[in-house]
GULO-49088 format. One record per residue (C-alpha): x, z negated, y negated; residue in three letters; residue number from 0. Coordinates in steps of 0.2 Angstrom, whole numbers, plus 5000, padded with zeros to 4 digits. Example, Ala and Ser with C-alpha at 12.3 -4.5 7.8 and 13.67 -1.06 7.14 Angstrom:
BEGIN
xx=5062 zz=4961 yy=5022 r=ALA k=0
xx=5068 zz=4964 yy=5005 r=SER k=1
This chain:
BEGIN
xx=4904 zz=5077 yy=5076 r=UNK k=0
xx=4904 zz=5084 yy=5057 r=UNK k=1
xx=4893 zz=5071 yy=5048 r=UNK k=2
xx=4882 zz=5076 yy=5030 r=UNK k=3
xx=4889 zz=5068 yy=5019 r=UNK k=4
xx=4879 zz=5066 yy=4999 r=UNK k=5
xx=4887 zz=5056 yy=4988 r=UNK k=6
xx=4905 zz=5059 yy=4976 r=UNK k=7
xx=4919 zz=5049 yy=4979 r=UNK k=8
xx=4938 zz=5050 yy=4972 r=UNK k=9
xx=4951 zz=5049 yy=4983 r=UNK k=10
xx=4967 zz=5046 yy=4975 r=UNK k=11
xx=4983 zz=5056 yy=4979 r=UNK k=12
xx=4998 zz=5048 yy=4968 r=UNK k=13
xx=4995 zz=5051 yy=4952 r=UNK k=14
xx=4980 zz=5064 yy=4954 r=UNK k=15
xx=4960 zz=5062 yy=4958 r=UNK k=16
xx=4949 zz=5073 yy=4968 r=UNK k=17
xx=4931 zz=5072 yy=4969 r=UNK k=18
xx=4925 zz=5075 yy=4987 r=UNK k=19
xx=4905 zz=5071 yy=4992 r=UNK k=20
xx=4905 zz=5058 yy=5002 r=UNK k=21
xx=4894 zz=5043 yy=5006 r=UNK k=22
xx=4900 zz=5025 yy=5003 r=UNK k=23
xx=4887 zz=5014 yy=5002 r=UNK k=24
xx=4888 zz=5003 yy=5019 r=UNK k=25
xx=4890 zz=4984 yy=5013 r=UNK k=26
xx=4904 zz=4973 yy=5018 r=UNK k=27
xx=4897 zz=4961 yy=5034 r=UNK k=28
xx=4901 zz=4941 yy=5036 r=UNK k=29
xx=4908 zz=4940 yy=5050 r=UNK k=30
xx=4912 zz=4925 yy=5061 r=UNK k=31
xx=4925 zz=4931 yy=5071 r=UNK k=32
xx=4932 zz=4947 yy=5074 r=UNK k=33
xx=4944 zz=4949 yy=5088 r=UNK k=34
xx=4952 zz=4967 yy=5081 r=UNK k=35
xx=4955 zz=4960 yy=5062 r=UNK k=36
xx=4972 zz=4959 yy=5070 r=UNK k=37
xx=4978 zz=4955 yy=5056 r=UNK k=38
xx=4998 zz=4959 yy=4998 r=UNK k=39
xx=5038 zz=4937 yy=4828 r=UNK k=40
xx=5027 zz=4954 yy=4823 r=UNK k=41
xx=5045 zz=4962 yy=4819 r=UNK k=42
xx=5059 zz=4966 yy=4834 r=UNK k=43
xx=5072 zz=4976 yy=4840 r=UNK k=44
xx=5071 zz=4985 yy=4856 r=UNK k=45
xx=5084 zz=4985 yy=4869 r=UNK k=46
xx=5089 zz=5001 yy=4861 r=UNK k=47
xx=5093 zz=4997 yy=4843 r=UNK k=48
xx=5078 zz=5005 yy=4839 r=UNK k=49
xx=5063 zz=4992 yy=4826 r=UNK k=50
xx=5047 zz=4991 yy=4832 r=UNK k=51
xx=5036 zz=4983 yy=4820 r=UNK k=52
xx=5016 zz=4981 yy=4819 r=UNK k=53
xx=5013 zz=4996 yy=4811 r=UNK k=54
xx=5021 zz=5004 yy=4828 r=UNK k=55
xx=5006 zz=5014 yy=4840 r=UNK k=56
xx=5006 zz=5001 yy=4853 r=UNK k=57
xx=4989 zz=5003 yy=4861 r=UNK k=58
xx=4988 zz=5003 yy=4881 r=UNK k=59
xx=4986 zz=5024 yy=4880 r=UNK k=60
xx=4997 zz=5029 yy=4866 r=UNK k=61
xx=5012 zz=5021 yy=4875 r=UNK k=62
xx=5008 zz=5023 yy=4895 r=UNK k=63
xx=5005 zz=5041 yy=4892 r=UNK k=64
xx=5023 zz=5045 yy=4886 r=UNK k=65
xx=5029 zz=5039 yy=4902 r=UNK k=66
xx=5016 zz=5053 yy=4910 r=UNK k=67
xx=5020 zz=5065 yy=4900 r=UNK k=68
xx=5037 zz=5064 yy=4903 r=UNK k=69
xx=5034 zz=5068 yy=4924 r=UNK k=70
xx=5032 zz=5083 yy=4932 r=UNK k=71
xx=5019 zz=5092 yy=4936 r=UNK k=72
xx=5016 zz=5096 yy=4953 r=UNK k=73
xx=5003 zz=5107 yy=4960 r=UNK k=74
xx=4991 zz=5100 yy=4972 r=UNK k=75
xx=4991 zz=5108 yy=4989 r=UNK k=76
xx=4983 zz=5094 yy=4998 r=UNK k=77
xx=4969 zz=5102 yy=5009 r=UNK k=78
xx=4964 zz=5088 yy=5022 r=UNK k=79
xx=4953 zz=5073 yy=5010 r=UNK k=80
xx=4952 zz=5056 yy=5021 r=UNK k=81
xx=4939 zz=5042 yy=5016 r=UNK k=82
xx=4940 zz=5025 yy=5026 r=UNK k=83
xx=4924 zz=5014 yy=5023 r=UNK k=84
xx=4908 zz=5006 yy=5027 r=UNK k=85
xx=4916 zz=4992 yy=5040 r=UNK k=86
xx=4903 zz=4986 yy=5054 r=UNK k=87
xx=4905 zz=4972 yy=5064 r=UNK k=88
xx=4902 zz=4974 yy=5085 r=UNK k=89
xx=4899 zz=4963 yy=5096 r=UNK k=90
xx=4900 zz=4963 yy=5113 r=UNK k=91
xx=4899 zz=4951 yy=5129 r=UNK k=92
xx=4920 zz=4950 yy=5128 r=UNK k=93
xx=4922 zz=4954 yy=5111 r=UNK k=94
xx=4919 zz=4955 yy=5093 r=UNK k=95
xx=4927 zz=4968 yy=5082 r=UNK k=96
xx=4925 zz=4979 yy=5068 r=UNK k=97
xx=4926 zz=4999 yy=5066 r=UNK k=98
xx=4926 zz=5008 yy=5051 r=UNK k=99
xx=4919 zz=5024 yy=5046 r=UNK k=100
xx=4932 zz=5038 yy=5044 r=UNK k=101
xx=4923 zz=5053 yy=5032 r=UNK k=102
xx=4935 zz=5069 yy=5032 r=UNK k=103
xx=4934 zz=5084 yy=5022 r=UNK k=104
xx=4945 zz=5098 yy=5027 r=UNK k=105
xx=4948 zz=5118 yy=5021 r=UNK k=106
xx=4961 zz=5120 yy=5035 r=UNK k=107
xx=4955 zz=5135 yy=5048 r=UNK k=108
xx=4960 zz=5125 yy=5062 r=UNK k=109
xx=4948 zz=5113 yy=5062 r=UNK k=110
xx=4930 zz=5118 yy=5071 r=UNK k=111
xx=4921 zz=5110 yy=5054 r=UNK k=112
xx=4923 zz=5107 yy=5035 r=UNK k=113
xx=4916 zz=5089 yy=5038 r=UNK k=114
xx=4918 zz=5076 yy=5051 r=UNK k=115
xx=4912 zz=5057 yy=5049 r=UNK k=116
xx=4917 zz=5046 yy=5064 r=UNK k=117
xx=4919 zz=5027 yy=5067 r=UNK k=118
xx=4936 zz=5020 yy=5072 r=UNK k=119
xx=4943 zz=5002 yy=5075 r=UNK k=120
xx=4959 zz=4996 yy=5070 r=UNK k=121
xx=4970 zz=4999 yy=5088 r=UNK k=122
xx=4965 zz=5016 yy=5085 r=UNK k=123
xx=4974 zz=5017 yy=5070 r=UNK k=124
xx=4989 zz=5009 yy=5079 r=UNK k=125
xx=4986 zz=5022 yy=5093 r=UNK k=126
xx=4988 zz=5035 yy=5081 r=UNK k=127
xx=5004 zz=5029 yy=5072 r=UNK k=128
xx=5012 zz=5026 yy=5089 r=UNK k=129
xx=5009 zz=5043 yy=5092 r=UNK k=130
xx=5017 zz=5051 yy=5079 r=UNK k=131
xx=5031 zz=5040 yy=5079 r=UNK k=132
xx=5035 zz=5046 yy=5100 r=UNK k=133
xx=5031 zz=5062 yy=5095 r=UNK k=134
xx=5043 zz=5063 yy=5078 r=UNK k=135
xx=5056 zz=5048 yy=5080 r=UNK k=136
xx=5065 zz=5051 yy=5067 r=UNK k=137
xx=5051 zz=5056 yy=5052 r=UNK k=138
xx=5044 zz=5040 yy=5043 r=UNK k=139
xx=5027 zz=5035 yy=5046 r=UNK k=140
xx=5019 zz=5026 yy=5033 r=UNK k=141
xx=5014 zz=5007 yy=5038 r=UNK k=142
xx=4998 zz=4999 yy=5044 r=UNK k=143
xx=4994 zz=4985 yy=5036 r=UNK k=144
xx=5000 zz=4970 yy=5047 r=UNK k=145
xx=4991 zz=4964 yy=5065 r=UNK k=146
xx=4990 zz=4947 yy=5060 r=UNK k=147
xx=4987 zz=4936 yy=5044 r=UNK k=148
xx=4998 zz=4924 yy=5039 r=UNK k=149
xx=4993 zz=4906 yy=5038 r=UNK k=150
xx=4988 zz=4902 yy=5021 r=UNK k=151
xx=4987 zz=4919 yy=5015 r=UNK k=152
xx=4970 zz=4922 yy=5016 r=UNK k=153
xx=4955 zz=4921 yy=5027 r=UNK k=154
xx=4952 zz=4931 yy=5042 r=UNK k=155
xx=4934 zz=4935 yy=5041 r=UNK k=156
xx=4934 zz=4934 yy=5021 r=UNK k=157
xx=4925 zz=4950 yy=5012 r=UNK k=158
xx=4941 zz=4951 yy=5002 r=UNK k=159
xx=4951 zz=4953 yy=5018 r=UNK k=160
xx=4942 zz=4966 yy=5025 r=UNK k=161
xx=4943 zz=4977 yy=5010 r=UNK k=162
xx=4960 zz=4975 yy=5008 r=UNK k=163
xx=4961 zz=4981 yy=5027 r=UNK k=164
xx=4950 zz=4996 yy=5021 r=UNK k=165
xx=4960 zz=5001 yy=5008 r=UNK k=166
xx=4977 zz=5000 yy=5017 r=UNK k=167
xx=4970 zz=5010 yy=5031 r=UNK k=168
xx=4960 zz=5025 yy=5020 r=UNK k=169
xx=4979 zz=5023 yy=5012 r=UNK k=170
xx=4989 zz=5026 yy=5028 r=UNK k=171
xx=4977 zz=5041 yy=5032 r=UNK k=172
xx=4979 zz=5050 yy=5016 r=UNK k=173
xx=4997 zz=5047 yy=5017 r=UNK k=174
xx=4998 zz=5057 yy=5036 r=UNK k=175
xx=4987 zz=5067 yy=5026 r=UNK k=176
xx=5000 zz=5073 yy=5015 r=UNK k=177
xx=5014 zz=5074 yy=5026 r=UNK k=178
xx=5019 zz=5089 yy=5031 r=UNK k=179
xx=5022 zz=5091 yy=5046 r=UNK k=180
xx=5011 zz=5074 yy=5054 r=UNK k=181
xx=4995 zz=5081 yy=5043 r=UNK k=182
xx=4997 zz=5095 yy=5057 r=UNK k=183
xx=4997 zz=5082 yy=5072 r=UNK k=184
xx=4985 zz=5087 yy=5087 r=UNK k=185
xx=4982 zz=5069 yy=5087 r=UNK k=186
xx=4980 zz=5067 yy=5069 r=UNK k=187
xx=4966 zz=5081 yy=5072 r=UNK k=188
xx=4960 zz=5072 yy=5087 r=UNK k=189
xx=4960 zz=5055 yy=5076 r=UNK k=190
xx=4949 zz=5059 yy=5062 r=UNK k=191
xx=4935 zz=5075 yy=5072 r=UNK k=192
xx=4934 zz=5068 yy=5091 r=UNK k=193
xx=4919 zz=5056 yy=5096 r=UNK k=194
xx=4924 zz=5039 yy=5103 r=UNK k=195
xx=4924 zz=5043 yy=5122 r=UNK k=196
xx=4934 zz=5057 yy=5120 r=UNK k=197
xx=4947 zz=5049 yy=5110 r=UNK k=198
xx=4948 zz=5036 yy=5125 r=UNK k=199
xx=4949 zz=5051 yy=5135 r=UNK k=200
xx=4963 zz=5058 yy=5124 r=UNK k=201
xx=4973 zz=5040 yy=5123 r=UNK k=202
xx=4973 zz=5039 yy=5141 r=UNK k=203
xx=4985 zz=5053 yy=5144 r=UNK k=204
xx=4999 zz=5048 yy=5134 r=UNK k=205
xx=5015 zz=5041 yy=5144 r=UNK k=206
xx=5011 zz=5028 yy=5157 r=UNK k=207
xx=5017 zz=5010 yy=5157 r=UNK k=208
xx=5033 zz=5017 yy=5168 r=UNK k=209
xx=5040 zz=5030 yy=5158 r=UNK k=210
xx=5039 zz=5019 yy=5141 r=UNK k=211
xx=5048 zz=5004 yy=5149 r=UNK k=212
xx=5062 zz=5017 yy=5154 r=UNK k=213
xx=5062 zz=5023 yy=5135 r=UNK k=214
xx=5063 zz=5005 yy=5131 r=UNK k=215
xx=5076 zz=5001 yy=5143 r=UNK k=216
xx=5084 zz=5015 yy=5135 r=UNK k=217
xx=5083 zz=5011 yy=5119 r=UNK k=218
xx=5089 zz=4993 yy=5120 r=UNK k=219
xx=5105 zz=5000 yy=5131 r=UNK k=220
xx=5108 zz=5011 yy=5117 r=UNK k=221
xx=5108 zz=4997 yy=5103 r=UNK k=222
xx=5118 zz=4986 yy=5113 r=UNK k=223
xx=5131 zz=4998 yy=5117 r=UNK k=224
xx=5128 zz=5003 yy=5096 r=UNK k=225
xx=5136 zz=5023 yy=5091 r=UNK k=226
xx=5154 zz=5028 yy=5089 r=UNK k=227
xx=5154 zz=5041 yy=5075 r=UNK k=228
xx=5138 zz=5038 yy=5064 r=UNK k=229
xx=5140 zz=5051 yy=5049 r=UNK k=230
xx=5143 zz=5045 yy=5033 r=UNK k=231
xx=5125 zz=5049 yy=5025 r=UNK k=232
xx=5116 zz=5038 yy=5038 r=UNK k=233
xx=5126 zz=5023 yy=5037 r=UNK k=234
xx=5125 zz=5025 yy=5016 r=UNK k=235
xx=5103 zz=5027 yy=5021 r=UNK k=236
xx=5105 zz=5010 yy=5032 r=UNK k=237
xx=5114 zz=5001 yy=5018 r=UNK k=238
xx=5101 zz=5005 yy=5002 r=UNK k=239
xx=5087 zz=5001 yy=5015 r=UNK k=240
xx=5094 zz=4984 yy=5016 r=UNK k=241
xx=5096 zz=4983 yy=4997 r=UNK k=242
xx=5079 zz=4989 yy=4997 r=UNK k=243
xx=5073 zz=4977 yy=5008 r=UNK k=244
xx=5078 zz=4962 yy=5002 r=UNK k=245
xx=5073 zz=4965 yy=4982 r=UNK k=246
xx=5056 zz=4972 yy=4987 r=UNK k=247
xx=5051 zz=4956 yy=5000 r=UNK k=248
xx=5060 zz=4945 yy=4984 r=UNK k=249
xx=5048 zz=4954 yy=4970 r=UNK k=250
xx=5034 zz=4953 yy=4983 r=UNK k=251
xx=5034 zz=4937 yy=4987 r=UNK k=252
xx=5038 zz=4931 yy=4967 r=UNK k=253
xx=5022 zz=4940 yy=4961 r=UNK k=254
xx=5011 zz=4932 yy=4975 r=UNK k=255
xx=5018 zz=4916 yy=4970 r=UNK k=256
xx=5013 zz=4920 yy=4953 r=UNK k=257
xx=4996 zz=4925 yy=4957 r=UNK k=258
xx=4994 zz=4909 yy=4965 r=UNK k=259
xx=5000 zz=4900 yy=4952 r=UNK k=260
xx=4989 zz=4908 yy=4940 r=UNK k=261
xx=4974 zz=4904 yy=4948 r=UNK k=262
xx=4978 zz=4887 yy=4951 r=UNK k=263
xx=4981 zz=4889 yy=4930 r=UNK k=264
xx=4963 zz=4897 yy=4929 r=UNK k=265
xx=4956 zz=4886 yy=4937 r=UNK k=266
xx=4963 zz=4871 yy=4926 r=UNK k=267
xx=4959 zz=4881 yy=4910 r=UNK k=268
xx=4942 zz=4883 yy=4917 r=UNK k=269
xx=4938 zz=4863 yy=4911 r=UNK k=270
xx=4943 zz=4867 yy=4895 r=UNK k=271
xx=4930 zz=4876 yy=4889 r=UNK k=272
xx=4915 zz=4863 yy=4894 r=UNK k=273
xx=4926 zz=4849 yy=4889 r=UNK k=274
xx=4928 zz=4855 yy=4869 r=UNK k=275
xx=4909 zz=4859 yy=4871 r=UNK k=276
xx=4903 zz=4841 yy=4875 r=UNK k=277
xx=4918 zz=4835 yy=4862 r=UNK k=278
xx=4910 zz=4843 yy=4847 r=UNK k=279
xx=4893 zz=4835 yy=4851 r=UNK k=280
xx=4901 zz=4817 yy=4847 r=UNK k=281
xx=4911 zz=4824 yy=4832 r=UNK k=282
xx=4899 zz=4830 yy=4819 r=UNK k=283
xx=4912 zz=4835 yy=4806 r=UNK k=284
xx=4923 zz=4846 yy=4818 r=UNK k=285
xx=4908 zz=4853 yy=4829 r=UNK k=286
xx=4911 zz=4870 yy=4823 r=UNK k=287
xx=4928 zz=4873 yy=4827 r=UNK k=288
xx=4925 zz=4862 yy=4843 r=UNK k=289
xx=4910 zz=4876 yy=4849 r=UNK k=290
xx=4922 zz=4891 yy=4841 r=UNK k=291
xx=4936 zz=4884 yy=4853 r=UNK k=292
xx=4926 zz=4881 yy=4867 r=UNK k=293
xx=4918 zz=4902 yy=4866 r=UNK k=294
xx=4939 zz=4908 yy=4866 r=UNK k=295
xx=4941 zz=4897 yy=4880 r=UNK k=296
xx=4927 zz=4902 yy=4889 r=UNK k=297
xx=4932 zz=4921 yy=4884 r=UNK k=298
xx=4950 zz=4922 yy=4888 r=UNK k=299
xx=4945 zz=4912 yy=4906 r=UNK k=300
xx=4936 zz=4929 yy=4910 r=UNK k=301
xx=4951 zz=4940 yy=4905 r=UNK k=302
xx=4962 zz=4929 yy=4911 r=UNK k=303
xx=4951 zz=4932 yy=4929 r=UNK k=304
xx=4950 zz=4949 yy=4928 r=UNK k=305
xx=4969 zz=4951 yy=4926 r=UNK k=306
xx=4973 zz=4941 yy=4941 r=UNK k=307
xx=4964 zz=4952 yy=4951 r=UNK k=308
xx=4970 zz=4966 yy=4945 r=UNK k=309
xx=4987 zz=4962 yy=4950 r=UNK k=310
xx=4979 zz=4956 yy=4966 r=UNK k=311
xx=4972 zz=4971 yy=4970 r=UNK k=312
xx=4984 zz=4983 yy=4962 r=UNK k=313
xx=5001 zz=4979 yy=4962 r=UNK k=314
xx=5004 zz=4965 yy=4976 r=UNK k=315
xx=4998 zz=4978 yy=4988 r=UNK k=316
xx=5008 zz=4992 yy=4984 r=UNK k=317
xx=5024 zz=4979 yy=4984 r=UNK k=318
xx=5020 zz=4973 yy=5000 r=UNK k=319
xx=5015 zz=4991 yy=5007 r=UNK k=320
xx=5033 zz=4994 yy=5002 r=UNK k=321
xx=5040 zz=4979 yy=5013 r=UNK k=322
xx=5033 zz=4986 yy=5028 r=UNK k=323
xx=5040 zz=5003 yy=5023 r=UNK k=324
xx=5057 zz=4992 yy=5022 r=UNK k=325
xx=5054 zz=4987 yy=5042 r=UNK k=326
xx=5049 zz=5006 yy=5045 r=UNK k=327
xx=5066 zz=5013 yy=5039 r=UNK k=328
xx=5076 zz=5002 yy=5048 r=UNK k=329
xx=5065 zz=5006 yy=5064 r=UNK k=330
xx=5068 zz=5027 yy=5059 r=UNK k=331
xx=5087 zz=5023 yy=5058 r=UNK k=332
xx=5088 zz=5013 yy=5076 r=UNK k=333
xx=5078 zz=5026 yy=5083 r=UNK k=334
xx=5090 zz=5038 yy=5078 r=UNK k=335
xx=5106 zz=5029 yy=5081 r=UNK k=336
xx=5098 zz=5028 yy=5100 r=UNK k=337
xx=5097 zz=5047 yy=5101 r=UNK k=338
xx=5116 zz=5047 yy=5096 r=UNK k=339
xx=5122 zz=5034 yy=5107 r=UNK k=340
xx=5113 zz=5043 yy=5121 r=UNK k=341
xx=5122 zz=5059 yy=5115 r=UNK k=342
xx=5138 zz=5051 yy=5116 r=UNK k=343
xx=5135 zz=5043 yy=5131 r=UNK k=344
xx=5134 zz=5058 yy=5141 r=UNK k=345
xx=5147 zz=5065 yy=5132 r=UNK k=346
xx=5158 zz=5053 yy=5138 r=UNK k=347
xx=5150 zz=5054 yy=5157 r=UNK k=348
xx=5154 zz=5073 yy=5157 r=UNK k=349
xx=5171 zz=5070 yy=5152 r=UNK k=350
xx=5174 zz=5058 yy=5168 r=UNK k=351
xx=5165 zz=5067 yy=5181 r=UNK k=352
xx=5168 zz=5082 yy=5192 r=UNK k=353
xx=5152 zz=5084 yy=5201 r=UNK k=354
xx=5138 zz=5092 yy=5196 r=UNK k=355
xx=5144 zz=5096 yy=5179 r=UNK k=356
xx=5135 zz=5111 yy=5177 r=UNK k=357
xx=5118 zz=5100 yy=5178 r=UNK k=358
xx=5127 zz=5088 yy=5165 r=UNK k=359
xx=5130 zz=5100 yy=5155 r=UNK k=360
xx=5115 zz=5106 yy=5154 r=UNK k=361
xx=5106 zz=5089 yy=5150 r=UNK k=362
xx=5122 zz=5087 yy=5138 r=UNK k=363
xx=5115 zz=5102 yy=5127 r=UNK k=364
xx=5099 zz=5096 yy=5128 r=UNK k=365
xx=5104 zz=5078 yy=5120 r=UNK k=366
xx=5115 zz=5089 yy=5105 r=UNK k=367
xx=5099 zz=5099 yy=5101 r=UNK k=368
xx=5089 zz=5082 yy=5101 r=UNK k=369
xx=5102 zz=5074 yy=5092 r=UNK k=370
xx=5106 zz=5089 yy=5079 r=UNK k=371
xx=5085 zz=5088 yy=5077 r=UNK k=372
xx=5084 zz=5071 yy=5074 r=UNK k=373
xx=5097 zz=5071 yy=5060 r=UNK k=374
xx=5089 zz=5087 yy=5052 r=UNK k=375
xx=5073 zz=5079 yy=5051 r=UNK k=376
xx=5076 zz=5062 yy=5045 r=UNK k=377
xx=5087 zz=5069 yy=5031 r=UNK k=378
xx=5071 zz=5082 yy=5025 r=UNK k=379
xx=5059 zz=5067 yy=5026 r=UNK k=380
xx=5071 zz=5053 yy=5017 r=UNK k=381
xx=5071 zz=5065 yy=5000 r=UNK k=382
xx=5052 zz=5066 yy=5004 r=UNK k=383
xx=5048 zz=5046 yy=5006 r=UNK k=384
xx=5061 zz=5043 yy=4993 r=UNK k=385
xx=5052 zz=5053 yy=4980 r=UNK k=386
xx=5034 zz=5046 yy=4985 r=UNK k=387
xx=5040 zz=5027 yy=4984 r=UNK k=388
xx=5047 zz=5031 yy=4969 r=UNK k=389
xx=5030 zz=5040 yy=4962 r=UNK k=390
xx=5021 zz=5024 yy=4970 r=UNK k=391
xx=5031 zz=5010 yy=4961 r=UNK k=392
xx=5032 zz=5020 yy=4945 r=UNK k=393
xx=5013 zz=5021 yy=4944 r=UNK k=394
xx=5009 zz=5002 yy=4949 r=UNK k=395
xx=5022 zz=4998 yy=4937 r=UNK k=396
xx=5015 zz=5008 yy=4924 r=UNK k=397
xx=4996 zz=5003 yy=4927 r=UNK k=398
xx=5001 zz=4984 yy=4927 r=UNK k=399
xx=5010 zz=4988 yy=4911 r=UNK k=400
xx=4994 zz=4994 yy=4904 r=UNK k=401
xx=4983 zz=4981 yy=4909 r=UNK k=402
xx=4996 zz=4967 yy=4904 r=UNK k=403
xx=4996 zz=4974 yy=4887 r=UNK k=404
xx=4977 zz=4977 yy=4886 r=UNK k=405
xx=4976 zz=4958 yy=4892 r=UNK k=406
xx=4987 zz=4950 yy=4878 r=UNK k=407
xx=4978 zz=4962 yy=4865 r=UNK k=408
xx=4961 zz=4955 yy=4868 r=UNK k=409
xx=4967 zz=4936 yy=4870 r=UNK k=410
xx=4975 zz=4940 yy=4855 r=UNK k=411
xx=4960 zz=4945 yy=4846 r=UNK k=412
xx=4949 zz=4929 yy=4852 r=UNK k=413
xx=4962 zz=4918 yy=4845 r=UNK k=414
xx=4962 zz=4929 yy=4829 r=UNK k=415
xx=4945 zz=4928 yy=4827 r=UNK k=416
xx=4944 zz=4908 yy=4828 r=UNK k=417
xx=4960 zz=4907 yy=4812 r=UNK k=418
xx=4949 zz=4919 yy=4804 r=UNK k=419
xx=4933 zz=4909 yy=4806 r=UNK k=420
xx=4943 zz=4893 yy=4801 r=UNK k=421
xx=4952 zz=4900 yy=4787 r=UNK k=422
xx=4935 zz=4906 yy=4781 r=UNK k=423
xx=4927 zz=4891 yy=4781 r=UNK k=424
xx=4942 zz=4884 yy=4771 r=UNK k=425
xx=4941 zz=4893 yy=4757 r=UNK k=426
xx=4920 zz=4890 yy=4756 r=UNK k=427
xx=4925 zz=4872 yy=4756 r=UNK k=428
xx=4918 zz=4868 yy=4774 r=UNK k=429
xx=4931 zz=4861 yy=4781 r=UNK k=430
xx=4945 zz=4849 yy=4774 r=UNK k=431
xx=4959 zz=4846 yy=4784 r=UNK k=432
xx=4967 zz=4836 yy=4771 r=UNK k=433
């Protein structure tokens, strides 16, 4: 099952980058369908009182590296390494879909190997996060991306697509990865070292159709008949996840309206160029400028492109991976306020029955242990999550930051350039704009 594996690749942990060997050369397919892409003034104050004049270090490293200075250092104890790539396309007589290698690289004794390569499809990845979510109700799971796309976001079989699905599944893998106590999953180990047929094997004893309906059945009993008592602490969680919600779906979907509306601009200042190019060859007296125009044009449209994808790539996926995490926490919260209803359910049975109480009391115990856990758990793993999405927003902020400013600087300097030519010509009596 271990694959050999030549090449080095960086997988990205936070803020850090380890090199692990590791092949990634496989091309991205066309595909025409694929059944399984189931488918984000010089001189100023500052806010502070403080000036800030030219003279001021303002370059992209000198001011984005005070901001990592000033975090902390963490050592990294991360041992298992997760690399999803190389998408292939499959067809068969019933269907079309598309698996993706999965390259792990692991110290842990546990596992039979160092290495293991294998391919996976995207409902094994859902298989996997319903798995960890029955076996740990109450612990966050970070999100796959969605099953679907949305109309008019972007096109299903598009390369573009399909490495964004890459990348928010390698992301979802390094994330179990890191977790504590789902990084330690029998089925996570399963997951990313077992060949295909015996992960059907493995999927195939999980809990029958019967025994999740009654959890369902369950479940929606307990949310309708809601809890009586929820501590303090949880029902303060449920309110900032709701703040949390709504202002990172309202920043998400502002900035992909901006993207849009950026390429739509691109695309509008992408006839400029040409256009002062075949001006200046009717306009003998201003053809230099004309030309000089035209080449800033023509050289801000490439930063002006390499910046929307940037933030296309970068920070739109990170907000929207954070709107899904939104829907995960309210998911973690229900599923907790279930195992306290069911708590006080029989609590309340016990209290009215005489028969069989010893029986009852026993299954009472049970559901205060279950309950007691739950709380326990979500608690540890709420300071966790809250810590990581903050680490996560702080570093796509920062990095778009960076690239903005490196942006505006070099746009800057072409239109710097051209006043300078202009001027130059000015004073050698080239030009006359009396």
């Amino acid at each position: 099952m271990s694959g050999s594996v030549v090449d080095n690749h960086t997988v990205s942990s936070g803020n850090s980058s380890v090199a692990v060997p590791t092949d990634i050369s496989g091309p991205i397919l066309d595909l025409d369908e694929d059944d399984d892409l189931e488918v984000f003034s010089k001189d100023t104050t500052l806010t502070d009182g403080s000036s800030f004049n030219a003279s001021m270090q303002t370059s992209p490293a000198s001011m984005i590296n005070q901001y990592k200075f000033e975090e902390e250092e963490e050592v990294d104890t991360k041992d298992i390494f997760v690399i999803v790539d190389n998408p292939e396309s499959h067809v068969t007589a019933i269907e079309t879909y598309i698996t993706y290698r999965v390259v792990t690289k692991t110290t842990r004794s546990e596992f039979d190997s160092s290495e293991f390569e294998v391919r996976r499809r995207y409902q094994d990845f859902l298989w996997l996060k319903g798995r960890l979510e029955e076996a740990h109700p109450t612990l966050i799971v970070h999100p796959l991306p969605e099953k679907f796309v949305m109309k008019g976001m972007v096109e299903r079989f598009s390369e573009d697509f399909i490495e964004t699905r890459r990348r928010a599944l390698n992301r979802f893998l390094n994330k179990t990865a890191e977790h504590p106590i789902f990084s330690s999953s029998e089925d996570f180990k399963i997951f990313l070292t077992a060949a295909s047929e015996e992960l059907t094997s493995h999927k195939k004893q999980g809990p029958g159709f019967l025994s999740r309906m009654g959890e369902t059945v369950k479940a929606v009993a307990a949310a309708v008949r809601g809890v009586r008592n929820r501590p303090q602490e949880f029902t303060d969680m449920q309110e900032y996840v709701e703040a949390f919600s709504q202002k990172i779906s309202s920043l998400d979907k502002v900035t992909q309206r901006i993207v849009r509306e950026q390429k739509e601009y691109l695309e509008e200042l992408k006839e400029c160029g040409p256009t002062y190019a075949l001006w200046s060859q009717s306009e003998e007296e201003l053809a230099e400028p004309l030309k000089n125009v035209a080449g800033c044009v023509d050289r801000c449209c490439k930063e002006t492109e390499e910046q929307v994808k940037h933030v296309n790539d970068n920070l739109i996926p990170v907000l929207h991976e954070y709107v899904l995490c939104a829907d995960t926490l309210k998911a973690v919260l229900r599923r907790r306020d279930n195992i306290q209803a069911d708590f006080e359910t029989k609590t309340e049975a016990l209290a009215t029955k005489k028969a069989d109480r010893d029986s009852m009391r026993d299954d009472l115990d049970k559901s205060e242990d279950r309950l007691e856990w739950a709380n326990n758990a979500l608690k540890s793993d709420w300071t966790r999550w809250q810590k990581v999405m903050r680490n996560d927003l702080r570093s796509a902020f920062v990095d778009t930051a960076e690239r903005n400013v490196s942006y505006y600087e070099k746009c800057l300097a072409v239109w710097e350039s051209f006043l300078h030519s202009q001027r130059t010509d000015e004073e050698n009596g080239k030009v006359d704009f009396s």
